[in-house]
C-alpha positions in Angstrom: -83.2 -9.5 8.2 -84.4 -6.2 9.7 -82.6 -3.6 10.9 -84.9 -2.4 13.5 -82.8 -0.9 16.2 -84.8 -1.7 19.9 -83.4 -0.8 22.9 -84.8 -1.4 26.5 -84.3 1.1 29.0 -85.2 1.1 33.2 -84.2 3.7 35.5 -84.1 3.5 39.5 -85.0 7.4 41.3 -84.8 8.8 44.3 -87.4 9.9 46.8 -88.3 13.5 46.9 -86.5 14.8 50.2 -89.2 17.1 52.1 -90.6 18.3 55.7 -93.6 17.3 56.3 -96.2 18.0 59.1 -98.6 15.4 61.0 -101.6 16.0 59.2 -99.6 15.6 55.7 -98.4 12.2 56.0 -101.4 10.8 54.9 -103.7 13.7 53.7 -102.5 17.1 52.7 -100.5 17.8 49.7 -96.4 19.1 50.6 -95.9 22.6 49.4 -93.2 23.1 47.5 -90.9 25.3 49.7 -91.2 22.3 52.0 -89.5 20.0 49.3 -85.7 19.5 50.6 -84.2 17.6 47.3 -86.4 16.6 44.5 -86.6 13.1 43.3 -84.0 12.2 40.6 -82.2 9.5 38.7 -79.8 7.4 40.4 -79.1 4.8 37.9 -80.0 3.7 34.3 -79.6 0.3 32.6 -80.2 -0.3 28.7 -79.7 -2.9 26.3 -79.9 -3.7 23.1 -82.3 -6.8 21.7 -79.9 -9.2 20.5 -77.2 -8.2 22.4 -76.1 -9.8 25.5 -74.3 -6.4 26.8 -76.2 -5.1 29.4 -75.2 -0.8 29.8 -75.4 0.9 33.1 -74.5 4.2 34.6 -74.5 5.4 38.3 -75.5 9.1 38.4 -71.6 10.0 39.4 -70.1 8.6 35.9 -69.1 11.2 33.6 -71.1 10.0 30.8 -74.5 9.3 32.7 -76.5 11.4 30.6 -74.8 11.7 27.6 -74.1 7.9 26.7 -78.5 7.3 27.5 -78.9 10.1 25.2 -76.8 8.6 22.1 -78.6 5.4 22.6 -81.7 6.5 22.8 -80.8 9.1 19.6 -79.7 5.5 17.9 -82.6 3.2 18.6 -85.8 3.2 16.0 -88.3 1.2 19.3 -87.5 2.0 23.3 -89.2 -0.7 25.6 -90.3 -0.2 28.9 -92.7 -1.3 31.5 -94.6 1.8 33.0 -92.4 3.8 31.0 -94.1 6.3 29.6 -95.3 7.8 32.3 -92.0 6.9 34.2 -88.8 6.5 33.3 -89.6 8.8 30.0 -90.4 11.7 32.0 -87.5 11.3 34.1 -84.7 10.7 31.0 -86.6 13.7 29.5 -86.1 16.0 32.6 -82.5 14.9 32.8 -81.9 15.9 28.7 -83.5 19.2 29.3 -81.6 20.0 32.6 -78.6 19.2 31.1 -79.6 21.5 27.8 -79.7 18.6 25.4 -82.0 18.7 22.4 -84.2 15.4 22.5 -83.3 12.3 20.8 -84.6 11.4 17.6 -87.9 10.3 17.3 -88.3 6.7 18.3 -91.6 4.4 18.7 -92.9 4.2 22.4 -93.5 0.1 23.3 -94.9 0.3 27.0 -95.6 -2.6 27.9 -97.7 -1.9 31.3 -100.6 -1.0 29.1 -100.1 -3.4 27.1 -100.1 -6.2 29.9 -103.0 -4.7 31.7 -105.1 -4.3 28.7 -104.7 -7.9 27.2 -104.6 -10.0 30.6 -106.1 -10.3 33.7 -104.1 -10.7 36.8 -104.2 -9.8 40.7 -101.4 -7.4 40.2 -100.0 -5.8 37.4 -96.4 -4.8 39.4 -93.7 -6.2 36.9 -92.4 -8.3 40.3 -95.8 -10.1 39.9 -95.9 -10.4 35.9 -92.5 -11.9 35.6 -93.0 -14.0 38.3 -96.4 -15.6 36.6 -95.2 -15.3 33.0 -90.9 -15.5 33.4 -88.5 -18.2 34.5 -86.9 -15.5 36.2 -88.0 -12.2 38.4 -87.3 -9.3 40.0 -84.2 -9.3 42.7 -85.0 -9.6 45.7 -83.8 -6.4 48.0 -84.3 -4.9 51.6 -87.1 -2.7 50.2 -86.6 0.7 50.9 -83.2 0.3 52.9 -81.6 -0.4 50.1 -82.4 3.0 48.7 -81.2 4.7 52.0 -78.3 2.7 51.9 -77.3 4.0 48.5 -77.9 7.2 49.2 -75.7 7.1 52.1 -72.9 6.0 49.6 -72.5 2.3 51.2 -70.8 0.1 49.2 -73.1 -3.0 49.5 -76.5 -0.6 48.1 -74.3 0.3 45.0 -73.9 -3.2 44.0 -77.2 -4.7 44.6 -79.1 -1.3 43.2 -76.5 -2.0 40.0 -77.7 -6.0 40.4 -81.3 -4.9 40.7 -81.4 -2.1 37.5 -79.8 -4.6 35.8 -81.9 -7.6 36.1 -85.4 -5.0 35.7 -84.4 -4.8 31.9 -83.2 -8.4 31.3 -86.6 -9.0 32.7 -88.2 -6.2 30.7 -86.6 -7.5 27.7 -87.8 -11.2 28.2 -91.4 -9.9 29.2 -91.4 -7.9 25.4 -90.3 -11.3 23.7 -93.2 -13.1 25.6 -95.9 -10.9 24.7 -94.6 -9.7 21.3 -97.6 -11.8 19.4 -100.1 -9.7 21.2 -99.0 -6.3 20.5 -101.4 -4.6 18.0 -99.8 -1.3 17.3 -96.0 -2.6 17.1 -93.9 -0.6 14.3 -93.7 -2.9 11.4 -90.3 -4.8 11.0 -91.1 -4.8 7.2 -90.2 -1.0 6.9 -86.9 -1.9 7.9 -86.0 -4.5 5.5 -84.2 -4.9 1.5 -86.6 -7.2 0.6 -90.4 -5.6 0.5 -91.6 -8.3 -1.6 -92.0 -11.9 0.7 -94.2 -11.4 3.8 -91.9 -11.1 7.0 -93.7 -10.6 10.7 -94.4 -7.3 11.2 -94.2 -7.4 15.1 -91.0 -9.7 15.1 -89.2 -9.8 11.5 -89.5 -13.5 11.0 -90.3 -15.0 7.7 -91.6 -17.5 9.4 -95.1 -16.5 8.4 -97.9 -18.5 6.9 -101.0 -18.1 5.1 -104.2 -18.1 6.8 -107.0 -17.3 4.6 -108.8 -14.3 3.5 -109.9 -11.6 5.5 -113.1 -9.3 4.1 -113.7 -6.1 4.7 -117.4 -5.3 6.2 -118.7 -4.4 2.5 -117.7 -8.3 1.6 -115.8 -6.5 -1.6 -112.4 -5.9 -0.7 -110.4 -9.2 1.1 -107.1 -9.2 2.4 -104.5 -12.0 2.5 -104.2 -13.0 6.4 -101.2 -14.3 8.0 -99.7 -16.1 11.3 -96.2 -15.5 12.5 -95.2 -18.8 13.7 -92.7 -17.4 15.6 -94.0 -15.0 17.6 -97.7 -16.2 16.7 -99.0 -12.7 15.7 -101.8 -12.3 13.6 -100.9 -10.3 10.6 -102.8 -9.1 7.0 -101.5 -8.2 3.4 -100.7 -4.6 2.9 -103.2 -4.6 -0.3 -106.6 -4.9 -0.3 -107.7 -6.8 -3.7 -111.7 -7.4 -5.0 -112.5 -10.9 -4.7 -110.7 -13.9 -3.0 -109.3 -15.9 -6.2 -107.2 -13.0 -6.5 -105.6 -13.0 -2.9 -102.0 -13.4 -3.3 -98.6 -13.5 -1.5 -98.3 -9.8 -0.1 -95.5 -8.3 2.2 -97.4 -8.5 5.7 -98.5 -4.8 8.0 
């Protein structure tokens, strides 16, 4: 079994607070002595893949940056959708503020790009996605009045922005299982296994794999043993090349 740590992580911000004249509102950049309160985080959720615990913290809890950092510090793959130039850049600003060293190095799975990229929709706003491709979506909220309202401390906001953080990374987590087969560049489960000898999926660390014949390289010398996941369905390929395909044998799968 691999022991591939992956942890999904989604953050809700505020607006940046700021004076703004006429012409601005739809045109001019604000300067920043006209900024009031810059944007922040209000709440986090994580969780673990496997694990039916779903973390949060509100920005008031004592360990709001401290318990996102040993998680993130623990986990090998962070998912996210839009999250690198997002929520990264936010848990990043908070570390730094707060004189933390960063985490340990972890692999990046965003899966914005990776939706955009592989499909072709109308919209690629997660609310859309996981409505076309879920059996479940986004909560449903009073748009931006739920924001003031938790800002304003109100009772109702806190629970429905907890709801809402929460059910972006159930979602987020569902909509990584769903599109697993198609990620190309996913860190390979086999890294994180005893057993380096019988192919497992490199995407989602079943041995549910299968031969699928050989695949040559564009000199027609060297072939590689293909596989598919049957799990996930990902296409995979034998870690060694060998000369000729009577010698293509059972390989661990990259």
């Amino acid at each position: 079994m691999s022991k591939m740590k992956i942890l999904t992580v989604d953050l809700e911000t505020s607006p940046n607070l700021t004076w703004a004249w006429n012409n601005q509102l739809w045109q001019s950049p604000i300067p920043q002595n006209m900024v009031i309160e810059p944007s922040r985080t209000l709440t986090w959720a994580a969780k673990w893949l496997g694990n039916k615990k779903v973390y949060f913290r509100h920005e008031n809890a004592p360990d709001f940056v401290t318990t996102l950092w040993q998680m993130m510090d623990e986990a090998d793959v962070i998912v996210g959708y839009n999250s690198k130039k997002f929520d990264r850049k936010y848990i990043s600003t908070m570390f730094f503020e707060e004189g933390m060293p960063p985490p340990s190095l972890s692999h990046d799975i965003d899966l914005y790009p990776i939706v955009r990229g592989k499909f072709q929709f109308p919209s690629y706003k997660l609310a859309y996605v996981a409505e076309r491709l879920l059996p479940v979506g986004k909560l449903k909220h009073a748009g931006f009045g739920l924001w003031e309202a938790y800002m304003d401390g109100e009772a109702w906001a806190k629970k429905q922005m907890k709801e809402y953080n929460i059910q972006d990374v159930v979602i987020t987590e569902m909509l990584y299982e769903k599109v697993l087969g198609w990620i190309t560049n996913h860190p390979n489960h086999g890294l994180y296994v005893d057993d380096q000898e019988n192919p497992i999926c490199r995407n989602c660390g079943s041995d549910k794999v299968k031969k699928n014949g050989p695949e040559y390289d564009t000199t027609g010398v060297f072939a590689y043993e293909r596989y598919k996941c049957t799990n996930c369905g990902a296409n995979l390929r034998g870690r060694k090349s060998v000369k000729g395909k009577s010698k293509i044998s059972k390989q661990v799968v990259k």
